[in-house]
N, C-alpha and C positions, 0 to 999 in steps of 0.2 A: 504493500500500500504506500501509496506517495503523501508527502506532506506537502507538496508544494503547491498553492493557492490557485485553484484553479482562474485560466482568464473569466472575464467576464460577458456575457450574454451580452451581443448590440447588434442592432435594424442591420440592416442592409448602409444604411446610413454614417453607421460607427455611432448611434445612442444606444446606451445603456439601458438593457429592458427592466422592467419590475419583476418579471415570473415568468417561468420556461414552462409554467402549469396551468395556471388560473387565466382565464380571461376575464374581462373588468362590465362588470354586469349592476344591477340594480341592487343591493341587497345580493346575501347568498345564492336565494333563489330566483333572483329577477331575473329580467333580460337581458340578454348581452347587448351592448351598448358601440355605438356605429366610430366613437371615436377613440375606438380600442385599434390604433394605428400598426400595433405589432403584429397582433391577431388576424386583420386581415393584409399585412404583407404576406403573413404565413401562407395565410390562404391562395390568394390569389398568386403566390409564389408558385406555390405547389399544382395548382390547375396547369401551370405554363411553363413545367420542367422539361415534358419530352419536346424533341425539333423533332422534323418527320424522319422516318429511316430513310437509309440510302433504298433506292431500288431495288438492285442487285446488290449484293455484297451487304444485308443487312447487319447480319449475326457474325462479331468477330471480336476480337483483340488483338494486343499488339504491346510492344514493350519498345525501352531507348535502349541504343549500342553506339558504334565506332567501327568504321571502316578502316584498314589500314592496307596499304599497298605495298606486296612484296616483290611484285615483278617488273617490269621496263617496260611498259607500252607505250612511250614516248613518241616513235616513230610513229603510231597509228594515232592520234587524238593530242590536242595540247589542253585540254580540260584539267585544269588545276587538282582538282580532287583523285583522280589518277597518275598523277605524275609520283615517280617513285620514292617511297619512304611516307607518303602525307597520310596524314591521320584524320579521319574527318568523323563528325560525330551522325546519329541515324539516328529514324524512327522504324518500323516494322510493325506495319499490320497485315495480318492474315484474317480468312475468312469462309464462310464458306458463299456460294452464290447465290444458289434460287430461296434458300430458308428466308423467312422475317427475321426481327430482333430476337424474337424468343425461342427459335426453332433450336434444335438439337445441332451439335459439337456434329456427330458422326453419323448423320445421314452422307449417303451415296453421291457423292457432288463434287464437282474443281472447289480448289482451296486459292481463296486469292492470295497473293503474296507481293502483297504491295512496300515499297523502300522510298524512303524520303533522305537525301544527301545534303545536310545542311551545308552545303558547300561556299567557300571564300568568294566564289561568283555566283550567289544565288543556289536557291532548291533545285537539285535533281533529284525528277521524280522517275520511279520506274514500277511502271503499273502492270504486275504480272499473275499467275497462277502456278503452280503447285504442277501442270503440264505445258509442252514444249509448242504446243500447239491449242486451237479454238475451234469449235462447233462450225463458226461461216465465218467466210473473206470480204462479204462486202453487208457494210454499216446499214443498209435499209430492211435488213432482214433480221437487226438485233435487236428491236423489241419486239416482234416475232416470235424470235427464240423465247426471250426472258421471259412474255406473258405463256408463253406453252411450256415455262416449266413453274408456272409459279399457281395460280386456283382459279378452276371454272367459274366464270359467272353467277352459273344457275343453281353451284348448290356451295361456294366458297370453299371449294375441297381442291387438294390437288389432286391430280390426272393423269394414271398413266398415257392410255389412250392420246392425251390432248400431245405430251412429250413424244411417243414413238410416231403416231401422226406427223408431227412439225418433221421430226429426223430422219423417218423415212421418205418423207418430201423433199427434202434437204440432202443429197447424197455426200453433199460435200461437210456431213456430220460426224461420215465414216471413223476416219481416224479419232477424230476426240472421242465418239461414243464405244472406241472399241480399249482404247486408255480407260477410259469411267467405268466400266466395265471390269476391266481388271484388276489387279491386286493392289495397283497404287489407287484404284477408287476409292479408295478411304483411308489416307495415313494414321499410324497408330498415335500419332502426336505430330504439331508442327514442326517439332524439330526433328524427326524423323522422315521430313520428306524434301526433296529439292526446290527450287524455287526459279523459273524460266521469264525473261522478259517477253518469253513469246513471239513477238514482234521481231520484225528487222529494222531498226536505229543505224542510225548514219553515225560514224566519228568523221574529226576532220584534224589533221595534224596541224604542223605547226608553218607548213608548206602550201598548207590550202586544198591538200589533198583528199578525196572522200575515200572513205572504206564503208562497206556493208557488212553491221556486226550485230552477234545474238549474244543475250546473256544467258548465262549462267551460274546460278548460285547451287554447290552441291554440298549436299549437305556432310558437315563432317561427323557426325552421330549417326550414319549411314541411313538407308532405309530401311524401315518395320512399318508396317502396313496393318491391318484389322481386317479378320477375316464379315463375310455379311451377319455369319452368327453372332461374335462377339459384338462388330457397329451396333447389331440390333437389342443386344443385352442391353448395352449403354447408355440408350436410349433410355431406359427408363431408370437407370441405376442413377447417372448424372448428362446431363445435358448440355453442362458445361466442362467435360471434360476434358478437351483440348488445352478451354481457356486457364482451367486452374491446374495442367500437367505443368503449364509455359511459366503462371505465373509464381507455380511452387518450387520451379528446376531451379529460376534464378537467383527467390530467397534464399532456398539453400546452396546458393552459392555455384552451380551447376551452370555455366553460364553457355549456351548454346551457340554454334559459331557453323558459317556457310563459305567454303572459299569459291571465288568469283572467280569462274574463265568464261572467256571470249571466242568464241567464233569470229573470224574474220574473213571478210571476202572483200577484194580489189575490187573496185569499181566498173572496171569492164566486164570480169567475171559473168555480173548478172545478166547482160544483153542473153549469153549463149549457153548460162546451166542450164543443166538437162531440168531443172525443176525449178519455178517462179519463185525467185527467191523471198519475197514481197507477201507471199500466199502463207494464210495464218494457220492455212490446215495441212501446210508442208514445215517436213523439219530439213533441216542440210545435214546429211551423211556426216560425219566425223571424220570419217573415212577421207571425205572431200575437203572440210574445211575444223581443221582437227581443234579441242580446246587447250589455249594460250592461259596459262593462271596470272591474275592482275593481285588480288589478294585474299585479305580475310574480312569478314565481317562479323561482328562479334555482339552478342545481347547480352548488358550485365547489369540493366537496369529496369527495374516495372514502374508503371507508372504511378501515382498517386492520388490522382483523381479522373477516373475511367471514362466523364463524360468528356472534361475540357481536354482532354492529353487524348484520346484514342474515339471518342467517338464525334469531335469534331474534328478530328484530322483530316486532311481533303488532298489526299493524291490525284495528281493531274498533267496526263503525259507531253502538255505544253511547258510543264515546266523542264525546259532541254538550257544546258548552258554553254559559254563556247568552247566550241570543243567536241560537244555530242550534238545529235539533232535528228530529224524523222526520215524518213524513205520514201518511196511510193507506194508502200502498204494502206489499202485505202480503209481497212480500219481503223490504224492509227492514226491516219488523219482526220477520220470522222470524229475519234474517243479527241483527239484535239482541242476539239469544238466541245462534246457531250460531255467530257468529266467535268469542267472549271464550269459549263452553265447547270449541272444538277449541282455540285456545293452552292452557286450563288443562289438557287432557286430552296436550300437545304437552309443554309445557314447566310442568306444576305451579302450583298452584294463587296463589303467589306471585309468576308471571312479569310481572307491572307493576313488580317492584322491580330487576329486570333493567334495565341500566342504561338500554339505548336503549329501554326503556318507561317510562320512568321520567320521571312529569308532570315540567317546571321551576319550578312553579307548588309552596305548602308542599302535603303531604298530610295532614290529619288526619281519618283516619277510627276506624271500630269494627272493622275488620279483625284477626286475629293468627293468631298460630302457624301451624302447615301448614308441609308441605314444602318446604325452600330458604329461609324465611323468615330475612332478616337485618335486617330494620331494628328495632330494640327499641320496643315496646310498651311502655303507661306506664298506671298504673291510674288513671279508672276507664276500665273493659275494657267498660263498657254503657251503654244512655241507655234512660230518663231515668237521671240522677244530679246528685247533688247537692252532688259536690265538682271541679266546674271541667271537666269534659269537653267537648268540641267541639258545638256547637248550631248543630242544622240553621237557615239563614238564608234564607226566601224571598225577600226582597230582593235576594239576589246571583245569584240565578237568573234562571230566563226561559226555562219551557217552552211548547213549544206544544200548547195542550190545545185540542180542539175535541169537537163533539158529536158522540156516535152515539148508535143505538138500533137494536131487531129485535128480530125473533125469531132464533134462534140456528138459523143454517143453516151447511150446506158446498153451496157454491154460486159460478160464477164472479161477477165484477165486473158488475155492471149498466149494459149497456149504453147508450151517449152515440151522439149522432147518426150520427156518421162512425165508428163502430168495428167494426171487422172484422179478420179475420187475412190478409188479404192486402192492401188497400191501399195501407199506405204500404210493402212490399216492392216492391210493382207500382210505385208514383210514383220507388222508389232506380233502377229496373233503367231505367223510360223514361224519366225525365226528370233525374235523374240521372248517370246513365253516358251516354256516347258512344259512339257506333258500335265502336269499338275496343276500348271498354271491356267494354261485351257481347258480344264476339266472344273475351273473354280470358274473361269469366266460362262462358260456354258451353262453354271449353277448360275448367275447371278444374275444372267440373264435371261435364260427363261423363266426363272423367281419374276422376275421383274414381268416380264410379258402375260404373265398369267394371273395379274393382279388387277382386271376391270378393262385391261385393249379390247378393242372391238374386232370382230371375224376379217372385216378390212382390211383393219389397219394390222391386224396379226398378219396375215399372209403377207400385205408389203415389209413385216420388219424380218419376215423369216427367208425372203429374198433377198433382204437386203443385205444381211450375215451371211448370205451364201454369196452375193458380190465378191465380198470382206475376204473368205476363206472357205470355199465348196462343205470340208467337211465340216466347220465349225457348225455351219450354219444350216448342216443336215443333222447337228446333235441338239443344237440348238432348237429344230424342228419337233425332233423326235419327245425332246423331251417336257415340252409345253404340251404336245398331243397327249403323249401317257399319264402326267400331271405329276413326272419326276424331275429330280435336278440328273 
């Protein structure tokens, strides 16, 4: 027991209240009284706690770390926070996708795996998942996806049916739905599982030169995964499992760490690989373009207050600094646009001034006023001008600018040698997995298909695994029919 006095109770304000118990009424038993001002801060405090969830990615947590660089990528990127030996400090949230806030740790889902680079030139962000790859390549068919995995209209339930429907519509689902499917469809904890930019990001050295690179965060706790049995124990044992695995490794001192390599491809490369390198549902062979280690990154810190630290955190893959920057992947340049306007539409149009958004690097921009705004503005308020305002400096930059040209179509990606929507599903499931491996996937997905699909849509998902991999998807058949795994 402590003898030390405890602080004292005050408003919102910094006054000093009278009672953390009583409110201030007529008499004992009278009525509570309208100029009881603590009472109804309370009140009306408490109605206007939650902000709305993210869409996607509701349910998740996330801790603070440090990057530290141990390799020389000099030559490929001149982005301060890669340059060798720098220490930069991070955020880390993970997640899972289609659940709400309250949904379950280990349902069957991508894990987001989102990283925030408080870097000496502004936030880099890198907005990824837990796979190397995504569902679809082009951005007008992502809310699509997102409401066919998330609850039917007509009874607020979620839907198998409504999911393999979209996916077996969708061929180019293949590969992600044959990953979620497998054994990394559920890591046994975050820190047991890798963590992929996904995307293809541009660097630019110090020459002006582009490269086309993937990330990689792999994990150094290796991978352990959860089988459907166990996910589905856990479901009801703890639902926050994940979150309290991550946040109890690091109290006790267990501090969880990913080392970063890169995939890198030369700029010409892309015109003539066999496979679009830009395409979100293609991975680059290793084989082809092998991973370079840049360094470590390390989790040794939890947060302390779970709303302001981790659930108004707002990763947003515009934020590129110089150095790194986007491609012609056209989901990344749609998510450009779509992540920085759902935080403004989340949390207000000044949500970078929120503290865990908030670059370490100075700010001077032509920003002001708006909602929540507290950092004071100082005139002049516009550019050009001509008494001392902040001037944009191409020298401190470093985009990556390349050429296009067309005619102005809506039309998919033009195809590269080796591109197709079944392929590289077909090369994860046989050459890939092991015997056991694909005898767990074929459980977990005819589990899955025989829980409320329609005769339909079963038939197109049971051709559509037989796309994937002939025999998978003749066990896959067989065993939704007989009503076995």
């Amino acid at each position: 027991m402590t003898s030390a006095q405890p602080n004292p109770t005050t408003t919102d304000a910094g006054i000093p209240v009278p009672s953390d118990e009583h409110s201030l009424t007529v008499g004992p038993d009278g009525p509570i009284l309208l100029q009881d001002h603590y009472l109804i801060e309370q009140m009306a405090n408490f109605n206007r706690e939650r902000i709305p969830e993210r869409q996607p990615h509701a349910k998740g947590s996330g801790a603070f770390g440090h990057f530290e660089v141990t390799g020389d990528l000099s030559a490929f990127t001149r982005a301060a926070v890669f340059q060798p030996g720098v220490k930069t400090d991070m955020l880390i949230r993970f997640s899972t996708v289609a659940g709400e806030r309250g949904s379950p740790d280990t349902w069957r889902d991508p894990r987001g795996f989102s990283l925030r680079f408080y870097t000496s030139e502004g936030n880099l962000d890198i907005v990824g998942n837990n796979t190397p790859v995504f569902f679809i390549r082009d951005a007008l068919k992502f809310q699509h996806f997102i409401r066919s995995q998330k609850r039917r209209a007509s009874n607020n339930l979620r839907d198998h049916d409504m999911q393999w429907d979209f996916w077996t519509l969708s061929p180019e689902t293949a590969h992600q739905v044959a990953w979620l499917f497998g054994d990394r469809g559920i890591p046994r904890t975050w820190r047991h599982m890798n963590g992929y930019g996904s995307h293809t990001y541009s660097w630019i050295n110090a020459a002006g030169q582009i490269h086309w690179v993937r990330y990689h965060f792999i994990s150094d706790q290796g991978i352990e995964c959860l089988t459907q049995a166990e996910a589905d124990r856990l479901v009801s044992l703890d639902g926050d499992y994940h979150a309290r695995d991550l946040h109890e490794a690091i109290a006790r001192g267990e501090y969880p760490s990913w080392t970063l390599k890169m995939q890198i491809m030369p700029f010409e490369d892309a015109k003539t690989y066999r496979f679009n390198p830009f395409d979100l549902t293609k991975v680059w062979p290793h084989a082809d373009y092998p991973l370079i280690e840049v360094g470590k990154l390390t989790l040794d810190r939890n947060f302390t207050d779970h709303h302001t630290e981790i659930e108004q955190a707002a990763f947003a893959p515009s934020n590129q600094v110089p150095g790194t920057g986007l491609s012609p992947d056209k989901m990344l340049l749609a998510r450009t646009f779509a992540y920085a306007d759902a935080h403004r539409a989340r949390l207000g149009v000044n949500y970078k001034q929120i503290p865990v958004n908030a670059p370490k690097a100075e700010v001077h921009s032509y920003s002001k006023d708006g909602a929540m705004r507290v950092r004071n503005v100082s005139d002049p308020v516009y550019a050009p001008n001509s008494y001392g305002g902040p001037m944009a400096d191409p020298s401190r930059t470093a985009e990556a600018l390349w050429h296009a040209d067309g005619e102005m179509v809506r039309a998919a990606y033009t195809l590269h040698a080796a591109d197709d929507d079944w392929g590289q599903a077909g090369t994860l499931v046989r050459d890939v997995m092991d015997d056991a491996a694909r005898e767990r996937l074929v459980s977990n997905v005819a589990g899955h298909l025989r829980n409320g699909v329609s005769v339909k849509v079963l038939e197109r998902a049971c051709d559509y695994w037989k796309n994937i991999d002939k025999e998978t998807g003749d066990k896959i058949e067989a065993a939704v029919r007989n009503g076995s795994s």
